[in-house]
N, C-alpha and C positions, 0 to 999 in steps of 0.2 A: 800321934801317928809316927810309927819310924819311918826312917828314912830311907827308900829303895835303895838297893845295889845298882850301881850303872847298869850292867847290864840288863835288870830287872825294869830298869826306870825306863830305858831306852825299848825295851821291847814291849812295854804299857803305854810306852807312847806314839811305839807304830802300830798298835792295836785298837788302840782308843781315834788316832788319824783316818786309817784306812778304813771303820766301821764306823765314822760321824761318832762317836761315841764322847758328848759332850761333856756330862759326869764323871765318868773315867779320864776325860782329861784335863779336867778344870782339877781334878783329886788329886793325879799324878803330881803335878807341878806343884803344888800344895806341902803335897807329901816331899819333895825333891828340894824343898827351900825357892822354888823359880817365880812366887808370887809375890809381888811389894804392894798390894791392894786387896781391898776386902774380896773374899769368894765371888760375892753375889755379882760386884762390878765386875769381875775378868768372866765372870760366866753370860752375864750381858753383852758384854761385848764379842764374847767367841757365837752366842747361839745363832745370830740370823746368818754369820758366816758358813758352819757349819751343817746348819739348816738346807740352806742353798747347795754346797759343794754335795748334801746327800741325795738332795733334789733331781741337779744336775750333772749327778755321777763326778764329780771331780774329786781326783785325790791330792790332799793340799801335803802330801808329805813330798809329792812329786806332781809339782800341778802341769798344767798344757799350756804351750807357746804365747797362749791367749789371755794369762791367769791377770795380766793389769786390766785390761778390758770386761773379764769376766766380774773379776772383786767390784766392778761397781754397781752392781745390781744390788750383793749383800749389804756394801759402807749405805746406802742410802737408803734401804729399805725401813721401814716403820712402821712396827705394829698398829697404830693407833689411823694408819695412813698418811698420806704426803709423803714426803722425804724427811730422812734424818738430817739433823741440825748440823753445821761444818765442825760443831766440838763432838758433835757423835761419832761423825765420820773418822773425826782424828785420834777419837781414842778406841775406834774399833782398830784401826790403823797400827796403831802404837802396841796395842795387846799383841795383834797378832804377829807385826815386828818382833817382840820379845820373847813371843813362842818361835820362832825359826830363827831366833839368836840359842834360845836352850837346845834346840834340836840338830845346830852346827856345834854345838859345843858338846853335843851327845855325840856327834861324828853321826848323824843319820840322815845329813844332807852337809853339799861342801858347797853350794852357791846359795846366797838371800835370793830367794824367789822376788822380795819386794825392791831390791836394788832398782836405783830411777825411779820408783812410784811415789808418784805426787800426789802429796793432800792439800786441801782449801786452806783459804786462811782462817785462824781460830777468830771467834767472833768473843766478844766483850760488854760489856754492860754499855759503852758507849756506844753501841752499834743499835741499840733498842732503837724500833720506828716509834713515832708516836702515833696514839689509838686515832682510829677514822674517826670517833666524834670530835677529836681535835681539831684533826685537818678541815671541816666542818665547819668549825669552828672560826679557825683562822681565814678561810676563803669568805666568810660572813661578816669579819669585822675588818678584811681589806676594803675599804670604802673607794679609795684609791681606786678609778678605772685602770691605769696602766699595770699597778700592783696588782691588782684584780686580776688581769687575765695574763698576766705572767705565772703566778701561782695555777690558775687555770690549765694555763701549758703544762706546768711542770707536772701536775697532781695527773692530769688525765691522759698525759703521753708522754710521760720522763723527759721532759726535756731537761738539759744540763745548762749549766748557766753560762755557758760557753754561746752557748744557742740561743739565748735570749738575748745576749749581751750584742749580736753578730746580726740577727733576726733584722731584715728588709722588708718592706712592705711588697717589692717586686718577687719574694720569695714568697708569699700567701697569694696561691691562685684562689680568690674569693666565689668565681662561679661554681668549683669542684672541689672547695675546703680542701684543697691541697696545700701542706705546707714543705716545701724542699729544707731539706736538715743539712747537717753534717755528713750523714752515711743515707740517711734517707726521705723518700717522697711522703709522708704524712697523711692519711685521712683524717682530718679533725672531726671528733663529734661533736654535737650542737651546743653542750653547754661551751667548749672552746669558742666556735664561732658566735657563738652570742657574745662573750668576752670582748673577742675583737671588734666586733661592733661599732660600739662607741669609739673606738681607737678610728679607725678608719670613717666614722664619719667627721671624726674632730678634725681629718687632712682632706676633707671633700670627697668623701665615698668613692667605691673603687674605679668612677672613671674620672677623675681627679687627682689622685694619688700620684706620687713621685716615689717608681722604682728604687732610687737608689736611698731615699729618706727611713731613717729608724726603725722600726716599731717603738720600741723602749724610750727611753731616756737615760735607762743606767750606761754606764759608761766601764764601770768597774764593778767587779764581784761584791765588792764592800759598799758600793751603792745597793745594792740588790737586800744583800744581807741585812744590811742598817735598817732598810726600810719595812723587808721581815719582824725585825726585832724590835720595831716601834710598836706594829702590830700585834705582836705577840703580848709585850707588855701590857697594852691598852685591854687589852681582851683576856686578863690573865693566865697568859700561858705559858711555861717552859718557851725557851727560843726552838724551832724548828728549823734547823738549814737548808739549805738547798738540797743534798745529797739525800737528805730524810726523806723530802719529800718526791723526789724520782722511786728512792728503795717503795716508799709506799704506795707509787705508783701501779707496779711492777706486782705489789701485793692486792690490793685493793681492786683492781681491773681486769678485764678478760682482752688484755689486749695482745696484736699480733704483733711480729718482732718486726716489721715497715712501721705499725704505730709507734712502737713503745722506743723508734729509732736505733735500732740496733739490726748491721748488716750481714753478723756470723750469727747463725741459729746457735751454736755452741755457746757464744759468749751468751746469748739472749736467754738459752735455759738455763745456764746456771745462777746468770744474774735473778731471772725469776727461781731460783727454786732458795737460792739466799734469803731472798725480799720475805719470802713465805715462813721460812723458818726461824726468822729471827723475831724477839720477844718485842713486846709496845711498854712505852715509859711508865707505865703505871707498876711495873713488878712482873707482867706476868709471862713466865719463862718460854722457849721453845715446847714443843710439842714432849718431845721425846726426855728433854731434862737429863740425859746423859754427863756427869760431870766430863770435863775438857782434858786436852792434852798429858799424858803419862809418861814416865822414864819408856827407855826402851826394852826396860826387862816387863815381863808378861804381868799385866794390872789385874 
């Protein structure tokens, strides 16, 4: 395919902009040397942007005051449903970075429209949760009453290990399964308070108890850990940390953001829409399978 004349290039490509016209502009750039990735990916990542801007009338040659807030309906959207994975999001990101880097350097815009727009952080093969018949698993062969309903905590309302280590028995209101957190009041469900149970009758049931006495015994994060990791062993499993097991909380639950202890809704969907799209340790990938992060010329 030769190679357009500027002037030809640049006026294919306010044509192909202004008319959503994804083929014609996935060809253009193509044609113009502006692709460092295979067709089918830079056209992957331009379509649901595209799709939407023709949706919702937006011209991305010159978008509206609004265009950070608008773009994240396209970076997260998914065919397949749910949201797209944070390496989707980054390399929808990144393409279309590199199409408004070619199109400042065509002279057909003289500001990045993406200037300041933040993307997630790229996620990793260590960020895999482990599958729910794991965790299953591992809450079956903590024998451990204390372990037992520590993992309880953690699995059925994210708690952080911060919060187990901290945890008072004066902060479990036992008539009304209330547990006071870090950011928040707690409704425990039953397999929680079953957990505790035993805890609180081993210190004389809750009108015996001494407010300012434990829950736990751990003392440090590597008490908590260690005693994970015996389990894991004995029961042969991969090690599962603490942080695994809150993300798959998060995944696995229909819980509210008072449950799941979290007291900005923002930080609480994103942290749930993470927990969702990230792969389990057995291999098997995000939803969407989008390969990650790209140069910032158009992928």
């Amino acid at each position: 395919m030769p190679t357009p004349h500027p002037d030809e290039l640049a006026l294919k490509l306010t044509r192909a902009l202004t008319t959503h016209d994804l083929d014609t502009l996935v060809a253009t750039l193509q044609a113009g040397g502006h692709l460092t990735r295979p067709v089918p990916q830079a056209r992957a990542n331009l379509k649901p942007i595209l799709e939407h801007a023709a949706q919702d009338h937006v011209n991305l040659l010159h978008p509206p005051a609004d265009f950070h807030a608008w773009l994240r309906t396209p970076l997260l959207s998914n065919a397949r449903g749910g949201v797209a994975s944070n390496n989707t999001i980054i390399a929808r990101t990144s393409t279309l970075r590199g199409l408004y880097t070619t199109l400042r350097r065509e002279g057909l815009i003289t500001v990045d429209p993406l200037t300041d727009f933040q993307t997630p952080p790229a996620e990793h093969a260590r960020d895999a949760l482990p599958h729910r018949d794991d965790l299953t698993r591992l809450l079956l062969n903590a024998t451990d009453p204390h372990l037992h309903a520590a993992l309880t905590l953690m699995y059925r309302h994210a708690l952080q290990v911060t919060e187990i280590l901290s945890l008072r028995w004066g902060m479990y209101d036992h008539p009304r399964a209330r547990l006071l957190r870090r950011r928040t009041a707690s409704t425990l469900g039953t397999e929680s308070t079953r957990a505790l149970e035993p805890l609180l009758a081993a210190q004389g049931g809750p009108l015996h108890v001494q407010d300012d006495a434990h829950v736990f015994p751990y003392r440090t994060q590597d008490d908590l850990r260690l005693a994970i990791f015996r389990v894991c062993q004995n029961a042969n499993l991969p090690f599962i940390g603490p942080a695994q097991i809150r993300r798959a909380s998060l995944r696995d639950f229909p819980l509210t953001q008072t449950e799941a202890g979290f007291a900005d809704p923002r930080s609480f969907e994103l942290a749930q829409q993470l927990a969702r799209t990230l792969g389990v340790q057995d291999g098997t990938a995000p939803e969407d399978g989008t390969a990650g992060p790209e140069s910032a010329a158009v992928s």
